[in-house]
Backbone as ProteinMPNN parsed JSONL, in Angstrom:
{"seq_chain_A": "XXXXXXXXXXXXXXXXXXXXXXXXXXXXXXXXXXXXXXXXXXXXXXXXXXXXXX", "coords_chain_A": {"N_chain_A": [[-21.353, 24.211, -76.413], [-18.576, 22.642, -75.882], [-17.108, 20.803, -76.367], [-18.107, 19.472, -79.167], [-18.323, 20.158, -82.534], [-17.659, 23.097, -84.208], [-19.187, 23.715, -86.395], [-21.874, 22.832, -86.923], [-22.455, 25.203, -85.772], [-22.436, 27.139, -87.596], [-23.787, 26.36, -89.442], [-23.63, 24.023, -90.397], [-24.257, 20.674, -90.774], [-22.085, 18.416, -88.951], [-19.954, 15.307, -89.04], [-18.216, 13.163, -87.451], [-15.775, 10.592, -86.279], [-15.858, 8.603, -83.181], [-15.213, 7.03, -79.909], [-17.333, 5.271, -78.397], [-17.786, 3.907, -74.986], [-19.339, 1.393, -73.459], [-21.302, -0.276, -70.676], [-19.848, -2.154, -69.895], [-17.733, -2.296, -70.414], [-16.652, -2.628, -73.321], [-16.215, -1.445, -76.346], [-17.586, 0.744, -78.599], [-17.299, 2.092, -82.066], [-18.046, 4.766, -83.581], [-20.089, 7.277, -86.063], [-20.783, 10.312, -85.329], [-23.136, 12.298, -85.964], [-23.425, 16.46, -85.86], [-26.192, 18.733, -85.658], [-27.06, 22.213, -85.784], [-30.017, 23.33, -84.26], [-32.542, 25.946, -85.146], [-34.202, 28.578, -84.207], [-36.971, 30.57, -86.0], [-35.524, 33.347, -86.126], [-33.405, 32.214, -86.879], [-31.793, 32.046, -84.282], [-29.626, 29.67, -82.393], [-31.041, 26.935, -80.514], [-30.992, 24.495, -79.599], [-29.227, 21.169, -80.035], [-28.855, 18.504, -82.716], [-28.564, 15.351, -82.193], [-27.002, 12.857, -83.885], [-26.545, 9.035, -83.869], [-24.257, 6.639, -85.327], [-23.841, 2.942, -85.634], [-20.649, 2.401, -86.93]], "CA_chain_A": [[-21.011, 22.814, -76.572], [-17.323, 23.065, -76.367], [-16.634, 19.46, -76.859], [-18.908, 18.783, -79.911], [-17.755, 20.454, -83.781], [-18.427, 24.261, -84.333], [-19.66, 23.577, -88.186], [-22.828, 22.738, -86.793], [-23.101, 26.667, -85.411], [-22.067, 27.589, -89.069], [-25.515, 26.062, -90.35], [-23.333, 22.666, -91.253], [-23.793, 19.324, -89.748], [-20.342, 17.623, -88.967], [-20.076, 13.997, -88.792], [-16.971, 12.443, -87.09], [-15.735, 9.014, -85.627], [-16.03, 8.762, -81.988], [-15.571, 5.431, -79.352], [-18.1, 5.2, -76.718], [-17.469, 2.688, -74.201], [-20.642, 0.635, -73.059], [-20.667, -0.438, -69.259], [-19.479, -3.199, -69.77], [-16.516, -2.081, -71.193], [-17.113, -2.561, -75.104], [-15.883, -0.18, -77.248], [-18.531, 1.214, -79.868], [-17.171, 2.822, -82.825], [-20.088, 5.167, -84.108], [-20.68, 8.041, -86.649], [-21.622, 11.358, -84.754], [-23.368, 13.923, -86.496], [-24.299, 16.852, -85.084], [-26.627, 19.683, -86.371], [-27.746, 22.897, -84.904], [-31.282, 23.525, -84.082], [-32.904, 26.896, -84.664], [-35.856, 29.081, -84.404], [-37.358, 31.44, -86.852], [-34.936, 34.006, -86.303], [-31.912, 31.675, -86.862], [-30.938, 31.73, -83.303], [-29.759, 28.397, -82.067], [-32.514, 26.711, -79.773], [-30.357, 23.414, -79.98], [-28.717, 20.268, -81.225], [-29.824, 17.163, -82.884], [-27.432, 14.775, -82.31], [-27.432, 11.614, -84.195], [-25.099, 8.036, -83.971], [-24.831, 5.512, -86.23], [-22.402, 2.385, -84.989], [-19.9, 1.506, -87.791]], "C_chain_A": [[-19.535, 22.691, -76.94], [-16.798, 21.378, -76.624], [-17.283, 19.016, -78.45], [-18.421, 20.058, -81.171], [-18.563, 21.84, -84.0], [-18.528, 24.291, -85.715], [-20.896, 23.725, -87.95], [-23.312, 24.582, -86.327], [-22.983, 27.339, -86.464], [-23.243, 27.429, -89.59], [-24.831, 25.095, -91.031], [-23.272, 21.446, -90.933], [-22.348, 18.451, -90.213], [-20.538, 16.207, -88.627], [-18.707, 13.861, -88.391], [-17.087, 11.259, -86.521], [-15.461, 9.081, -83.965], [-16.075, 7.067, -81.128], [-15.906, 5.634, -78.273], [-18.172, 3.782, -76.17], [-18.813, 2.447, -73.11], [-19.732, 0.227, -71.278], [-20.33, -1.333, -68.903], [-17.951, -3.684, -70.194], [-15.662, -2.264, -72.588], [-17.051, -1.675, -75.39], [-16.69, 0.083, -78.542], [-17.667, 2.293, -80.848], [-18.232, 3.681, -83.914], [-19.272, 6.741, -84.966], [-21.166, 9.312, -85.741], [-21.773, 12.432, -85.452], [-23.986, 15.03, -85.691], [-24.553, 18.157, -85.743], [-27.226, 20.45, -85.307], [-29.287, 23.148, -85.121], [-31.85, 24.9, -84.159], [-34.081, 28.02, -85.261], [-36.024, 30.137, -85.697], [-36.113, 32.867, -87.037], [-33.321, 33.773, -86.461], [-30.875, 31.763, -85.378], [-30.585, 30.682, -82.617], [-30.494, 27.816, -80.631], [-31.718, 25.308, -79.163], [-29.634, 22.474, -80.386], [-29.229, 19.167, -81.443], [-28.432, 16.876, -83.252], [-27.508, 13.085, -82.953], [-26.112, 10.574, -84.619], [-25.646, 7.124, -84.642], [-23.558, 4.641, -86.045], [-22.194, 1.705, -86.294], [-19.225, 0.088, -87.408]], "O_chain_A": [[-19.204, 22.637, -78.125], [-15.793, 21.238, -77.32], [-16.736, 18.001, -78.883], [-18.102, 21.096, -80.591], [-19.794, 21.875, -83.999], [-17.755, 25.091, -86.244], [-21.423, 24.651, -88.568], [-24.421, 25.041, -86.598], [-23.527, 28.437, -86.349], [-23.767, 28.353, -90.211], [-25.12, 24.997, -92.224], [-22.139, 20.994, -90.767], [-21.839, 18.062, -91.264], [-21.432, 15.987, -87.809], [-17.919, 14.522, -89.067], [-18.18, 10.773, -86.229], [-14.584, 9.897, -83.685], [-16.745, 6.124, -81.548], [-15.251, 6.035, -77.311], [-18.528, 2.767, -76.769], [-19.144, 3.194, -72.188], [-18.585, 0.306, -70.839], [-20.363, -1.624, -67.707], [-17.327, -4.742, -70.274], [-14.466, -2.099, -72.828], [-17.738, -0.795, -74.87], [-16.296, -0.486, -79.56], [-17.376, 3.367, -80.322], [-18.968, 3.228, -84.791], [-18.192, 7.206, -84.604], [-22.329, 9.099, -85.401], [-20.956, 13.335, -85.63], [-24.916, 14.779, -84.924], [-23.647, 18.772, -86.305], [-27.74, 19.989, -84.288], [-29.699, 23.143, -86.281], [-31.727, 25.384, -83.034], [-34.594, 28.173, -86.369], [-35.0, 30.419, -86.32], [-35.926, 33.298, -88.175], [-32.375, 34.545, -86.308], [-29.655, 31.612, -85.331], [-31.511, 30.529, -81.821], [-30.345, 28.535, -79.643], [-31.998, 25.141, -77.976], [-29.118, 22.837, -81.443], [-30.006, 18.666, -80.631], [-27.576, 17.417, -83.951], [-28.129, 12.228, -82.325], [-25.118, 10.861, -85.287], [-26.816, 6.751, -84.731], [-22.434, 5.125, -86.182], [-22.925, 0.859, -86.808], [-18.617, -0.557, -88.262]]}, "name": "protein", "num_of_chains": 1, "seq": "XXXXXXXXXXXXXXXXXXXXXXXXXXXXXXXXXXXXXXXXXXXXXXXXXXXXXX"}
């Protein structure tokens, strides 16, 4: 995930500010955290990505 915060492969979810543009051409200013996902043997399986619009 070379665009998205390598904290989360650390075992740390990262939150940053991010503007996603709706198709209508509205600019959302949002919250992105993102945490890694992973199985029993700590190998990553995943991410859980979660937005929250400030």
């Amino acid at each position: 995930m070379g665009v998205f915060p390598r904290l989360a492969d650390q075992g740390e979810p990262e939150t940053r500010q991010w503007t996603y543009l709706r198709n209508n051409g509205e600019q959302r200013i949002v919250n992105l955290t993102v945490s890694a996902m992973r199985d029993a043997e700590g190998v990553i399986t995943g991410y859980l990505l979660s937005l929250i619009h400030i």
